[in-house]
Every structure is written in C-alpha cells, then in structure tokens.
N, C-alpha and C positions, 0 to 999 in steps of 0.2 A: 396498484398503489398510485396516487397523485402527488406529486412531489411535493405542492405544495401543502398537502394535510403535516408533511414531516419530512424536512429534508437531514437525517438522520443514517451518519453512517452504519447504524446498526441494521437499517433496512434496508438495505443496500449488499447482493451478495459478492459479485465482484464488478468491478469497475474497468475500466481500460483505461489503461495509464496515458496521460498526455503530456507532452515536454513542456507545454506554457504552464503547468504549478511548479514546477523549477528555476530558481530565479538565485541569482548572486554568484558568489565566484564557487570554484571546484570544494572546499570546504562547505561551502555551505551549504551545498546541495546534498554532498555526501551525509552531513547530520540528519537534513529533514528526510532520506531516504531511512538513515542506520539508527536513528534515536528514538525515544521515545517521544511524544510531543506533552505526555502528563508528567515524567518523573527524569528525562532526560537520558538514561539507562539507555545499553545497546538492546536493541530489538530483535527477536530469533524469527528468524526467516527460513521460512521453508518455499521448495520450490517444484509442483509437477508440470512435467512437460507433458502436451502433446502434438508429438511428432507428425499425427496428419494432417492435424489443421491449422498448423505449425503456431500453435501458441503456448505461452507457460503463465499457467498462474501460480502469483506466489502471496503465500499468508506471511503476515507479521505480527507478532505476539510481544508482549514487554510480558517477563519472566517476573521483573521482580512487581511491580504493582498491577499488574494483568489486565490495563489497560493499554490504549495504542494499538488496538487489533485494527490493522489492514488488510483486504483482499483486493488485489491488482493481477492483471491481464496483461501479459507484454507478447506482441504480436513479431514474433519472428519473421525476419524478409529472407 
C-alpha cells in the first residue's frame, strides 16, 4: 500500500504507539486514549500480550456508535 494513495486508519492494521500524539495535561491525554474521538463515549479496550517479543496489542472499539476502532502496539521494556 502507498500511503499516499490513502492515508486511512482503516488500512492500517496495527500501529505502534508514539508518545509525541499525547499532548496536554494528565486529563487530557487520558480522554484522547479512553474516549471516543466520533461520539465521545468510553471505548472498550481489549488487550493481547505477547510475552516473547515482549509486545501487547490492544484494540479499541466504541460500543455505542461502533466507530473509533483503534489498533496500537505498545512495546514492553
């Protein structure tokens, strides 16, 4: 895929999280991690680990209008 034909979170399977999209105080981050970004709703978050390549991905689903689907990578040290 070339990013530039579609830069489109739905093409996109999972990502690895970077700490410069977090920006503002302790509240604020917490929303743009726990919220929806279409309907504002808490987001359900599920998380697999794995243990050998010490990474976890986790999805993010908004329940009530079934957008705000995230996939992120967080790379355990």
């Amino acid at each position: 895929m070339d990013i530039s034909e579609g830069d489109h979170m739905s093409d996109i399977d999972f990502k690895f999280e970077s700490f410069e999209e977090y920006f503002g105080g302790a509240e604020q981050v917490k929303k743009t991690i726990d919220d929806c970004k279409v309907c504002g709703s808490k987001l359900l978050l599920s998380h697999m680990p794995d243990y050998k390549n010490l990474l976890v991905q986790e999805t993010a689903r908004c329940m009530d209008c079934g957008c705000g689907n995230r996939r992120v990578i967080h790379v355990l040290n």
